[in-house]
N, C-alpha and C positions, 0 to 999 in steps of 0.2 A: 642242512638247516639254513635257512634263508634270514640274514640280520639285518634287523630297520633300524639307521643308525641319523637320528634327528636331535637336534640338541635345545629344541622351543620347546617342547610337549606337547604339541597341541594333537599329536595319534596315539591313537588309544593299543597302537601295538609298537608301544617305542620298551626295545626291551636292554638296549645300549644308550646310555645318552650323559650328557655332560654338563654337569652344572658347576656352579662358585658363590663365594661368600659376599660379594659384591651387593648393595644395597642400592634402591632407588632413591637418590636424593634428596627427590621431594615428598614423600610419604615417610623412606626409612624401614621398608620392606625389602626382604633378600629378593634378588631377583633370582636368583635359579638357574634354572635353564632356559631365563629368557632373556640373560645378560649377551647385550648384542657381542660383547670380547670372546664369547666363548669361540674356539674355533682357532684363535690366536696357540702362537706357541708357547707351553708354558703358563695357560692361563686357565684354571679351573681342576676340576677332575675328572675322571670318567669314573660310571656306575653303570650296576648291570641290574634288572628284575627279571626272575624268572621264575616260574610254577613248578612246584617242586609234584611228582608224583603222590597219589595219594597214598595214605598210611591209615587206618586205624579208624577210616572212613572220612578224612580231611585232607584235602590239598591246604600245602601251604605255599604262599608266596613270599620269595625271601629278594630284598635287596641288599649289592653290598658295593661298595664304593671308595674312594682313594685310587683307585690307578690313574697312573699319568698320561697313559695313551687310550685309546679307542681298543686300539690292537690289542692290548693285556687285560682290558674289561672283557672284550669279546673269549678271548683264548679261557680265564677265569672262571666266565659262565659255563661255556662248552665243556669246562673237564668236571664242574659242579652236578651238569645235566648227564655227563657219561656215567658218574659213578650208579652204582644197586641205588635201588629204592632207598634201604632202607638208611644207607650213611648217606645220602643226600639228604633224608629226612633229620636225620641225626645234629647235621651240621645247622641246621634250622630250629629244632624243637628245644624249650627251654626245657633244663632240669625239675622246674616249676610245670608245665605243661604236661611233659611224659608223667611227671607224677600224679597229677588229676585221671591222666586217660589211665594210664595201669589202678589206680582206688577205683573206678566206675569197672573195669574188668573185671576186680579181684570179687563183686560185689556176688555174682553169680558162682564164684568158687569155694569162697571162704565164708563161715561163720559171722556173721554181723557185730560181732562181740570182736573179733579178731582184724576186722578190715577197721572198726572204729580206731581201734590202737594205732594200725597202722597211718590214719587221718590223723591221730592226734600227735604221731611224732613228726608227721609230713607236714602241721600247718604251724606245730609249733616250733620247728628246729629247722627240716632239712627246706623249706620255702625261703622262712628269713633269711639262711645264713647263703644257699647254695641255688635259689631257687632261679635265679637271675644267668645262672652259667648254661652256657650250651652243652646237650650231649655229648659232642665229639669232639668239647675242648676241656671238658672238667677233667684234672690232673689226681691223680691221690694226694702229691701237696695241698691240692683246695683241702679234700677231703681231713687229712689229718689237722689241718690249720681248725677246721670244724671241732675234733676233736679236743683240740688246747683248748680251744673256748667253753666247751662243755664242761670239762675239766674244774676250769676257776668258774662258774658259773654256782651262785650261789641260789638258794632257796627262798621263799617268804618266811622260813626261818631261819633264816643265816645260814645254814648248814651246807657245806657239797652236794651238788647232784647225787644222786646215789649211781653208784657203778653199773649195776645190773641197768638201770635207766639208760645208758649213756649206751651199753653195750647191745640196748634193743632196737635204738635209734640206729646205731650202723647195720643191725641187722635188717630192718630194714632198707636204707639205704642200697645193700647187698641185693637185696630181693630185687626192689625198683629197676638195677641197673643189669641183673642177670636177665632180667626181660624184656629191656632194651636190646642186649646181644642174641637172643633171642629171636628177635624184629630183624637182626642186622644193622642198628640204627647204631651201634658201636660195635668195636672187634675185641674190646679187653674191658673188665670189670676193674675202674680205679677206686673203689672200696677196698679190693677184694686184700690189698697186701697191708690198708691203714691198719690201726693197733689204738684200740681205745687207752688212754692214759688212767692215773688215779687219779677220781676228784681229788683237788689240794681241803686238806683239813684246817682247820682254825688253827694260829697256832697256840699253844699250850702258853696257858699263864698261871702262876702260884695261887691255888686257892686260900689265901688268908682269911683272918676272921673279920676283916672289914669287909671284904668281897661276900664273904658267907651274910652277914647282916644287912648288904645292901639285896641280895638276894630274900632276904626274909621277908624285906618291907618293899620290896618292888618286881620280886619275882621273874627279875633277869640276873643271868651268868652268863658269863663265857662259853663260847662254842666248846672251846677243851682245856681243861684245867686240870693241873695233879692238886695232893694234898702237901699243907707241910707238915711239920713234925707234931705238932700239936693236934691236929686232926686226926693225924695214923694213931696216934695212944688214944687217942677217945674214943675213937671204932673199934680197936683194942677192944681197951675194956666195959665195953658196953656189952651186956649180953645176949647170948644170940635169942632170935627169935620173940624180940620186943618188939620192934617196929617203932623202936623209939629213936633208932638213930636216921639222920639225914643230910647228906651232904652235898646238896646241890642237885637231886637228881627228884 
């Protein structure tokens, strides 16, 4: 493979080249890689662009950059371009990305009722929190960190996510990323060993009868609340099947 190694940009097949943080004086524009120091020892960085094979019916172009020499930009790209298709793709496609193209796949296999769910945990949880991380760097620490947050994540009514919610979320996740290895675009599923947490619960405050009357006249309580003593004797003896007792629920 034949490397064009120019540090201006002015060819349109510069796939090695070097720029720096350097500005132009008079404007206050970076120059790039048209700062005439580049070239000097020790002055800029080198970066590589290269076209990654297609996947899934898309070539991607990926740049990456910080090396100090020419020589380790150059060596960086080549072992980028030797590897499979599918972990060169990998090392490029965002966790955000592979999850769009796998929901537009799944559209054709699964139930439209079943692939919405999976959309709505992809746009509401796994994009926000994870969607930004690349395929062949996301760790199962990301993933479990995902999961503490779901965990304290409260509701429009106060309340914990519900478990079952939390535990469908990873399962998808699991899907997403079993079909990535799949592709080739990873070698190991970092779902596969996370461990959903308990939502954390409210914690428990003394249902007295001033909390019971503020609930009367404003129809809020506490997420989780025992009784005290005076409330256990009046559930007591209240008789069954009145419908006349009520304690907060």
């Amino acid at each position: 493979m034949t490397t064009t190694l120019i540090a201006d940009g002015n060819r349109d097949d510069v796939n090695v080249f070097a720029r720096c943080s350097c500005v132009d004086p008079g404007t206050g524009a970076r120059l790039g890689r048209r700062c005439p120091l580049l070239g000097q020892p020790g002055h800029g960085s080198w970066y590589f662009a290269a076209e990654l094979p297609a996947l899934a019916g898309k070539r991607q172009r990926l740049r990456r950059g910080g090396y100090s020499t020419c020589t380790l930009a150059v060596q960086a790209r080549d072992a980028l371009l030797a590897e499979p298709r599918g972990l060169a793709a990998g090392r490029a496609w965002t966790l955000e990305r592979w999850l769009n193209q796998w929901l537009l796949d799944m559209r054709d296999c699964l139930r439209p009722t079943t692939v919405d769910g999976y959309r709505k945990h992809a746009q509401g949880n796994l994009i926000p929190m994870l969607g930004h991380v690349k395929l062949a760097d996301l760790t199962t620490r990301q993933v479990q960190t995902m999961l503490r947050s779901l965990a304290a994540r409260r509701t429009r009514e106060g309340g914990p996510i519900a478990a079952g919610t939390v535990v469908r979320i990873l399962a998808t996740l699991r899907s997403v990323l079993s079909a990535a290895i799949r592709e080739g675009m990873i070698a190991t599923n970092p779902a596969a060993h996370a461990r959903p947490l308990r939502p954390r619960g409210g914690q428990a405050v003394l249902w007295t009868s001033k909390r019971e009357r503020n609930w009367r006249i404003d129809n809020v309580r506490p997420a989780v609340a025992v009784w005290d003593l005076h409330h256990v004797v009046a559930f007591l003896r209240t008789p069954p099947n009145t419908g006349t007792w009520r304690c907060g629920g």
